[in-house]
C-alpha positions in Angstrom: -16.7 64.1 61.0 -20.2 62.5 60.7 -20.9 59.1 61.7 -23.0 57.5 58.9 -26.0 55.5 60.2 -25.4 51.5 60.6 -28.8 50.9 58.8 -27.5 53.2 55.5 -24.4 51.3 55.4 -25.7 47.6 55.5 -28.8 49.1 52.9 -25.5 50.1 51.1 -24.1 46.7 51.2 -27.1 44.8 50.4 -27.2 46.8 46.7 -23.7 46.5 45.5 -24.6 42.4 46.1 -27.3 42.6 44.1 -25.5 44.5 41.4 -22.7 42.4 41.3 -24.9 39.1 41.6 -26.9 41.1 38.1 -23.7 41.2 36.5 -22.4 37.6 37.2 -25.8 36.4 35.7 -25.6 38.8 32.9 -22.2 37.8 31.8 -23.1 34.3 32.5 -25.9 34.8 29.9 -23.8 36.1 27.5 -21.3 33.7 27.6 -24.0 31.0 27.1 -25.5 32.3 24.2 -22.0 32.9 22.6 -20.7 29.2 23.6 -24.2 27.3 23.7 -23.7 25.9 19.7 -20.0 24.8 20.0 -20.9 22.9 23.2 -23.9 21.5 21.8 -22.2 20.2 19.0 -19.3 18.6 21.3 -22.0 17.2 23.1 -23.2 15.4 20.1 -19.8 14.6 18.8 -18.7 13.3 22.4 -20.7 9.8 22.2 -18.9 8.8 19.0 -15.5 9.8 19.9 -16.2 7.8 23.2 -17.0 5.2 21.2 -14.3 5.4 18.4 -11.8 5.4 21.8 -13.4 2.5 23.1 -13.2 0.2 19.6 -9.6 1.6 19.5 -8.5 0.2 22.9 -10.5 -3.2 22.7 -8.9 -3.7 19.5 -5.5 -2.9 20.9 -6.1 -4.5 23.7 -7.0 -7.8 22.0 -3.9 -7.8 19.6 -1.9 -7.4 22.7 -3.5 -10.5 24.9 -3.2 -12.9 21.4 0.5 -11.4 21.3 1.0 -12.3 24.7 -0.6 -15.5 25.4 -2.4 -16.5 22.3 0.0 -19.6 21.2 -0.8 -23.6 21.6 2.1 -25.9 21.6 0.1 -29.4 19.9 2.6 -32.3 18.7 0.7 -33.4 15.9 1.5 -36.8 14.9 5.5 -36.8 14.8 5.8 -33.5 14.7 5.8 -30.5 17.8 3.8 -27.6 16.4 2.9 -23.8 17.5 -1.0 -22.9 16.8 -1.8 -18.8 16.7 -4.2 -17.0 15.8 -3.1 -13.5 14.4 -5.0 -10.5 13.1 -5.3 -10.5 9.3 -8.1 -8.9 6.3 -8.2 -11.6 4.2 -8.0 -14.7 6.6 -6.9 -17.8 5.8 -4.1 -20.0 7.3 -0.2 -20.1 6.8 2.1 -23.5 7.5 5.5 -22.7 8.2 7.5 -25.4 7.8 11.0 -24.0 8.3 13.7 -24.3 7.6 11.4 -25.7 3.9 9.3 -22.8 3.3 5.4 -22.7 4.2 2.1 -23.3 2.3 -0.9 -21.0 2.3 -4.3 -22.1 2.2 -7.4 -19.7 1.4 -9.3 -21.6 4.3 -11.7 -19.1 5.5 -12.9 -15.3 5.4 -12.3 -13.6 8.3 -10.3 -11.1 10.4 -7.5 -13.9 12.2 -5.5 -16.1 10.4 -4.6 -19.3 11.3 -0.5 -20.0 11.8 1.2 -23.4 12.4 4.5 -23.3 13.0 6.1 -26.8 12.6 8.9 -26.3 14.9 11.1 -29.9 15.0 10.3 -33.6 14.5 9.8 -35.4 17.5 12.6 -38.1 17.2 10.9 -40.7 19.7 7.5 -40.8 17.1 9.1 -40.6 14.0 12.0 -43.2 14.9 8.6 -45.2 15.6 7.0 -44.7 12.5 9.8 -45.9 10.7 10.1 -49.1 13.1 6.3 -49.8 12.8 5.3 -48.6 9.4 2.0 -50.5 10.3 1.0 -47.2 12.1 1.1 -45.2 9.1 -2.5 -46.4 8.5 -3.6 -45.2 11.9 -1.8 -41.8 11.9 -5.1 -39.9 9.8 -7.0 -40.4 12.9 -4.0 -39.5 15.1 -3.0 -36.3 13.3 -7.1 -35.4 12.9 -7.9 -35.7 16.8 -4.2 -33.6 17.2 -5.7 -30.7 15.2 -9.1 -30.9 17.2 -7.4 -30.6 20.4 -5.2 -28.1 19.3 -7.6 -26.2 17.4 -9.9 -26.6 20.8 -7.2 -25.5 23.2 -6.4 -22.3 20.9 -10.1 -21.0 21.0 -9.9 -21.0 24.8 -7.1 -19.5 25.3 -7.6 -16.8 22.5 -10.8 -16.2 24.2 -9.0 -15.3 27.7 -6.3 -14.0 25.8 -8.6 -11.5 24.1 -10.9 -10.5 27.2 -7.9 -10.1 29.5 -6.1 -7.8 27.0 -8.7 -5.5 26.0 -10.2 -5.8 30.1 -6.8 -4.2 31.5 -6.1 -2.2 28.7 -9.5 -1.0 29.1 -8.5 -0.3 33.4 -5.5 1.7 32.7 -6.9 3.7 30.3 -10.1 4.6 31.8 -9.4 3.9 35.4 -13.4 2.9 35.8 -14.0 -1.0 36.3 -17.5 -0.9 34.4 -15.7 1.1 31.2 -12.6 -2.0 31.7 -15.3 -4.6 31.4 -17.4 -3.4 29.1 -14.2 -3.4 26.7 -13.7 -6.8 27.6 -17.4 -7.6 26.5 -16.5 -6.3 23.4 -13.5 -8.0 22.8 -15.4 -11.2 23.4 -18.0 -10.4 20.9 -15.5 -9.3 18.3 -14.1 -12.5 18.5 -17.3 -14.4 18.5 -18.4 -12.7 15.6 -15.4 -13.4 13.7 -15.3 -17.0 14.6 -18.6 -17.4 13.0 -17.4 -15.9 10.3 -14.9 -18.1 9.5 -17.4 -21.0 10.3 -19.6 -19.5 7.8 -17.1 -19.3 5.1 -14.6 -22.4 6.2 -13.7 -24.4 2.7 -12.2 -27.6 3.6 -11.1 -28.2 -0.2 -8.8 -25.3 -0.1 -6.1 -27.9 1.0 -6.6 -28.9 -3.2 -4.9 -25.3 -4.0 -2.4 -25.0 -2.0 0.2 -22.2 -2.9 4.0 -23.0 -1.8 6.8 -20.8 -1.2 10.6 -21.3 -0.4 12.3 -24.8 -1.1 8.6 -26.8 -0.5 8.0 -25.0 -3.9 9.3 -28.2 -5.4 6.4 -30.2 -3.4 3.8 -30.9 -6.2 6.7 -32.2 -8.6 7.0 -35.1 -6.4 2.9 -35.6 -5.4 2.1 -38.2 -8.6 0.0 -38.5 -11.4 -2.7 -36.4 -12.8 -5.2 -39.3 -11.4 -3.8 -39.3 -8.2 -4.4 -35.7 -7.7 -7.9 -35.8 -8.6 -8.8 -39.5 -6.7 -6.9 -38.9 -3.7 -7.7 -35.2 -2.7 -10.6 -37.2 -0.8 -11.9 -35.4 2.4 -10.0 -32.9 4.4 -9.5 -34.9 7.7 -7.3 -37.5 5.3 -5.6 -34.8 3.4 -4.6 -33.0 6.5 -2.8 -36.6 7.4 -1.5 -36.8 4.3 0.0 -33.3 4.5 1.4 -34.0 7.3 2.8 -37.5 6.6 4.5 -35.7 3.4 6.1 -33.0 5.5 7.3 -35.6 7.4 8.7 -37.3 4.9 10.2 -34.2 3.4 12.4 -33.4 7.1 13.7 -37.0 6.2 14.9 -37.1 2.7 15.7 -32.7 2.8 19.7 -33.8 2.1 18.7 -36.2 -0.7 15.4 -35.8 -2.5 14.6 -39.3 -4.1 14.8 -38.7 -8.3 10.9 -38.3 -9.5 9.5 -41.0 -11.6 6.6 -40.1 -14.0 3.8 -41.9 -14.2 2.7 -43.4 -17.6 -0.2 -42.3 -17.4 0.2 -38.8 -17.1 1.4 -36.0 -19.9 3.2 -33.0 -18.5 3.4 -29.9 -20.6 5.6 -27.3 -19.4 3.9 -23.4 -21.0 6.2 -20.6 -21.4 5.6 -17.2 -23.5 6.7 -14.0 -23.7 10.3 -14.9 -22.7 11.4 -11.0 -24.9 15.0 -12.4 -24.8 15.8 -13.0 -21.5 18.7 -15.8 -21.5 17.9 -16.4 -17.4 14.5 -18.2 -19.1 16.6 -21.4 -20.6 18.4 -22.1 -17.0 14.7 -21.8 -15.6 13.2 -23.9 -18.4 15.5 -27.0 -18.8 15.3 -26.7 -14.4 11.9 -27.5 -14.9 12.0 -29.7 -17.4 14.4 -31.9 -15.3 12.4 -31.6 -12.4 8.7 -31.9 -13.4 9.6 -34.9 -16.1 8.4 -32.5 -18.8 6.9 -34.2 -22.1 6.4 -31.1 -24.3 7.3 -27.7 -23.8 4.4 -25.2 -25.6 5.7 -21.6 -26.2 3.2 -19.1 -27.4 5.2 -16.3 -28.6 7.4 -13.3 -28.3 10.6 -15.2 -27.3 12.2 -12.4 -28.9 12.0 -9.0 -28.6 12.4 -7.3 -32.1 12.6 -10.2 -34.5 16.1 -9.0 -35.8 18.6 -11.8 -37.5 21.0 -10.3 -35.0 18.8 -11.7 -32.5 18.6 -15.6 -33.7 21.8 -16.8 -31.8 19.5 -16.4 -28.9 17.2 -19.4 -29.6 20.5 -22.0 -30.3 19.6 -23.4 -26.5 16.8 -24.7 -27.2 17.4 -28.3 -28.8 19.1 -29.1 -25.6 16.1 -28.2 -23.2 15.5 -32.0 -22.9 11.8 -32.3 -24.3 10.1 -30.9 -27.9 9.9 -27.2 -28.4 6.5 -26.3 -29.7 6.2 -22.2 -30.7 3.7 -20.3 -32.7 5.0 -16.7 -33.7 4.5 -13.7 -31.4 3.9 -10.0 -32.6 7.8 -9.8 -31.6 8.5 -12.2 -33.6 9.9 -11.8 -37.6 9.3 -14.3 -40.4 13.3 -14.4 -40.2 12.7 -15.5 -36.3 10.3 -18.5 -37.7 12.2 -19.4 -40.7 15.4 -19.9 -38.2 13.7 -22.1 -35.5 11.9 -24.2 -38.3 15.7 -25.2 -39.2 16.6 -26.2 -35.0 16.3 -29.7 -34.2 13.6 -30.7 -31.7 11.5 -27.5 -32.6 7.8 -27.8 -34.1 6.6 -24.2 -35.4 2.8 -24.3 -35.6 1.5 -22.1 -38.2 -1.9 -21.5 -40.5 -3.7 -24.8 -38.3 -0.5 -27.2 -38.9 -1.2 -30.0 -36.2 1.2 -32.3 -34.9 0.9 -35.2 -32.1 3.8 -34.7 -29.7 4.3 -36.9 -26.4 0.7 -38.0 -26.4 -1.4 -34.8 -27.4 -2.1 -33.3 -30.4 -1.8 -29.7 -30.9 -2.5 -26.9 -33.7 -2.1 -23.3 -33.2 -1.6 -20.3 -35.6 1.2 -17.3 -35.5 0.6 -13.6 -34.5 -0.8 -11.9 -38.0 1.0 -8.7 -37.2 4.9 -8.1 -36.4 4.5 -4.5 -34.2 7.6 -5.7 -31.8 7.3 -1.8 -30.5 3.9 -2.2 -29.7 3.0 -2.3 -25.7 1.4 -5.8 -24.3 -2.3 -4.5 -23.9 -4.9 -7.3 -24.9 -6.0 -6.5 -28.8 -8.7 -6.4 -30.6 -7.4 -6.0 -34.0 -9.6 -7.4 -37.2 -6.4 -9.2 -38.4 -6.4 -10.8 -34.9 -10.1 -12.3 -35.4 -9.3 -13.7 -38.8 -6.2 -15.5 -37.3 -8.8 -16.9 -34.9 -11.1 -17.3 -37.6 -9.1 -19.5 -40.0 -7.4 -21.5 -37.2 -11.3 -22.4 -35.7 -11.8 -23.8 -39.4 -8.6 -25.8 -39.4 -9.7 -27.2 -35.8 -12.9 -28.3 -37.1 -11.4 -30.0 -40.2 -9.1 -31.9 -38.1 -12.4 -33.1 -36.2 -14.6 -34.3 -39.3 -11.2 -36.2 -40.7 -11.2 -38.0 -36.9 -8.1 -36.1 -35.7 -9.3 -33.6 -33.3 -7.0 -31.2 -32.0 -6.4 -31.5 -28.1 -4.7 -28.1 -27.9 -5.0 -25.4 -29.5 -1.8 -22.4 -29.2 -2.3 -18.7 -30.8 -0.2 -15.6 -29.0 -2.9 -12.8 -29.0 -6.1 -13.7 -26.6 -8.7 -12.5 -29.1 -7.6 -14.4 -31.6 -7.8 -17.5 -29.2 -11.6 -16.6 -28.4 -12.7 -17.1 -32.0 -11.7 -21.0 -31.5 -14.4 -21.4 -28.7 -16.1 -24.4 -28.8 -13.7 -25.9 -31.5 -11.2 -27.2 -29.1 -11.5 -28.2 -25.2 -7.8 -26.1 -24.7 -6.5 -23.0 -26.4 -3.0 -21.5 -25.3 -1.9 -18.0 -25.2 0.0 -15.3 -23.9 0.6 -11.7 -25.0 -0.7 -9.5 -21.3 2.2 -10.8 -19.2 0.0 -11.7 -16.5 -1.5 -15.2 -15.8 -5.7 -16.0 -16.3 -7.8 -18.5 -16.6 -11.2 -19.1 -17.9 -14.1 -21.2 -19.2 -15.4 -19.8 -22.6 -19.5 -19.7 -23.3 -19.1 -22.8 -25.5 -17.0 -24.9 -23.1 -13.2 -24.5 -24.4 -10.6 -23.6 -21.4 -8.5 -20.7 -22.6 -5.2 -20.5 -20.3 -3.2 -17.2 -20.7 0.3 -17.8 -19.5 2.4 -14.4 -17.9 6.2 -13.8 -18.8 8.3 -16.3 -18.2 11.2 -13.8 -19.4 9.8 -11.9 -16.7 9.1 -9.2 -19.8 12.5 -9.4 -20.5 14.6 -6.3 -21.5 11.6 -4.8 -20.2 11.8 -6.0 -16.7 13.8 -2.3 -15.4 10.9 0.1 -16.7 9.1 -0.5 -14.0 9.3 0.7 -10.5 9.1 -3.0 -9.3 10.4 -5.8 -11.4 7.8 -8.2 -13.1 7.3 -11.7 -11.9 8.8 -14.6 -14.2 5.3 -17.0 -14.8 5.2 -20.4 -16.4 2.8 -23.5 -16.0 3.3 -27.3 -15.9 0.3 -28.9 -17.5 -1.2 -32.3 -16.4 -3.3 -34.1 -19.0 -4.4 -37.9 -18.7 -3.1 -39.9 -21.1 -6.5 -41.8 -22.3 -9.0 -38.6 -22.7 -6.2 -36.3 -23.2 -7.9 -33.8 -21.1 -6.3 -31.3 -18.5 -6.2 -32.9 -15.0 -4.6 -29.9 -13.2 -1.9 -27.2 -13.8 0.9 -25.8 -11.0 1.5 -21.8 -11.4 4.9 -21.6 -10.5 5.8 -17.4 -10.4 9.5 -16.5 -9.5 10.6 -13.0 -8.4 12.0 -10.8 -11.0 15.1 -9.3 -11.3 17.0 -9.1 -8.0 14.5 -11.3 -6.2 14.7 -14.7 -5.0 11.2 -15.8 -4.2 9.5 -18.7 -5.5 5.6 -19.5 -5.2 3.7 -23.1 -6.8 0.0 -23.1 -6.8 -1.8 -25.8 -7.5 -5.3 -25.6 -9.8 -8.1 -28.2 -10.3 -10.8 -27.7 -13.0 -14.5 -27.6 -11.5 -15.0 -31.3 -12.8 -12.0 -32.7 -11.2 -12.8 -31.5 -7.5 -14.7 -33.9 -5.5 
């Protein structure tokens, strides 16, 4: 056998390297050019998925450190309270004041919302407010510098709360210190950013509208007269006393609220519509009646819910209500439903301009022109509607040149209350089943009440059931003009809720 040369064999060796070092770098080549646009386009992708990860775990991180450790404990005048800040989208701070119910207050804009939990009344400072009323007239400044603290003391913390969340969330995730601190960064100027934010946007005077909920829903029954909720709504530091002083008051006297006394000088009108034959709406009406001190109650229509004689046995509650029953005809409502109330004692049907002065105010209003009870609430626009408007504007402006101007003005259909704009300084309606508000070109105040039936027979069409909406009505007794109104909504059927906001006009807000 042949012994191949040791130089042919390692010049053999040296060319099956460079062929398979060609092919390595061949394949390589392909491979690139058939994967260099999908990892190209990861590669631009990658930055914003880093970053998207990054917002993700500060965010995270944050809402766990405020979870955590974000909480002051402040006694604030006589009370021991818990400060947090949580994360919301609309902003704004919540009172709880169990086991009463809370208040809401649309404070500021921002992403964290303010929560005070009054947890219990401090027996030592209350037992001394009651020994010493003479501190009562220092406890404004106490209760203000309280909140400062507090409100201090709960920016620190939040702000090591925050950083420390997002910081180690930020370590176990990435497992790199610089990535764990620049969450942290981030986390600190999120929370900057939104403090400024609700710096920027902070209304003081959203203490004037406060909205209630559970048993403090009763609260603006027992605040006083019209005058006194325009004159002593002052500045914020003194309301925020006052708040508190009243909550205070409330722990005290929760077994046996004191019986309100109305002021003279306030007239309180209690407006109901659309009640489409619900009998819960009498209960909830002569309740509120009782507990407001109610002068006049103002219905603007459909009370029933296909005008049928049948039907009239329904209204036989209402002389016992305990205060006049003014109604104007809804599109509901029959000429047989009119001609039956006109006969009730204590009811005053308001029809073609009729005015009558009732508990202080005088009021006019006209009755829906068309009887369509299987028509849906949907605002109208109907000529018949206009001419309604039309000929109760001319009645209004009668009633001025013979020196009886009309201080209210009631109609059921919207449109038709438009037409009086300018003719009266108030104009009552009803109809959409949702509450609204406005202030027409020519300066009259049209106030659209919801269903205080809660749409009645109507209220198990719908997936969820519809609120039931009245309004008590302040007016000062010498100009006769609105001082403020309370929104007071109740869950529908099956639901127990209860919610009172209270409304200034522009004028009235210092």
């Amino acid at each position: 056998m042949a012994r191949v040369p040791v130089a042919a064999t390692a010049a053999l060796r040296r060319t099956t390297d460079r062929v398979r070092r060609a092919s390595h770098v061949l394949v390589g080549r392909r491979r690139r050019r058939r994967e260099g646009p999908v990892l190209e386009l990861a590669a631009r992708r990658n930055p914003y998925t880093r970053a998207l990860g990054l917002l993700c775990v500060v965010l995270f991180g944050a809402w766990l450190g405020l979870l955590v450790v974000g909480d002051v404990r402040v006694p604030v005048g006589p009370m021991n309270t818990t400060m947090t800040l949580r994360p919301s989208l609309t902003g704004g701070t919540k009172i709880n004041v169990s086991p009463l119910g809370a208040l809401e207050l649309d404070s500021h804009q921002a992403p964290l919302r303010l929560d005070v939990d009054v947890d219990q009344l401090d027996p030592e400072r209350s037992q001394a407010l009651v020994d010493h009323p003479e501190r009562l007239s220092g406890l404004q400044d106490e209760v203000t510098r309280d909140v400062e603290h507090g409100t201090l003391d709960l920016a620190v913390r939040s702000c090591i709360a925050v950083v420390a969340g997002a910081t180690a969330l930020g370590l176990a995730v990435y497992r790199r210190p610089r990535r764990a601190l620049a969450a942290g960064g981030l986390a600190l100027t999120l929370l900057a950013a939104s403090g400024t934010t609700a710096f920027a946007t902070w209304n003081p005077e959203s203490v004037l509208e406060p909205k209630y909920s559970g048993l403090l829903s009763s609260a603006p029954s027992l605040v006083g007269n019209a005058r006194s909720i325009v004159s002593e709504f002052d500045v914020y530091q003194k309301e925020l006393a006052r708040l508190v002083t009243n909550v205070t008051k409330l722990y005290d006297v929760t077994s046996t609220l004191p019986a309100y006394r109305p002021d003279p000088t306030t007239i309180r009108v209690l407006h109901v519509s659309d009640i489409h034959l619900n009998p819960a709406s009498w209960k909830i009406i002569g309740s509120l009646v009782q507990q407001y001190a109610i002068d006049v109650i103002v219905d603007s229509g459909d009370t029933m819910d296909h005008g049928s004689a049948a039907e009239n046995g329904f209204l036989d509650p209402i002389p016992d209500l305990g205060a006049p029953y003014l109604w104007v005809r809804g599109n509901h409502d029959s000429d047989e439903t009119q001609r039956y109330l006109e006969r009730l004692e204590n009811v005053h049907v308001l029809d073609e301009g009729r005015a009558v002065t009732i508990g202080g105010l005088r009021f006019a209003g006209i009755g829906d022109p068309q009887f369509t009870p299987d028509r849906a609430a949907a605002p109208g626009g109907d000529p018949a509607e206009y001419l309604a408007g039309a000929r109760l504007a001319t009645a209004l402006r009668e009633q001025h040149a013979a020196g009886t101007p009309v201080d209210v003005a009631v109609v059921h259909e919207p449109s038709a209350a438009r037409v009086t704009d300018g003719t009266v300084p108030l104009v009552l309606a009803g109809h959409v089943h949702h509450e609204d508000m406005e202030v027409m070109k020519q300066g009259t105040r049209l106030r659209v009440e919801g269903s205080t039936g809660g749409s009645g027979l109507r209220a198990v069409e719908g997936r969820y059931p519809d609120p039931i909406e009245t309004s008590v009505l302040y007016f000062d007794r010498d100009t006769r003009r609105l001082q403020a109104w309370d929104e007071i909504k109740l869950g529908g059927l099956g639901l127990t809720t209860a919610e009172v906001s209270r409304h200034l006009p522009e004028e009235n807000r210092p």
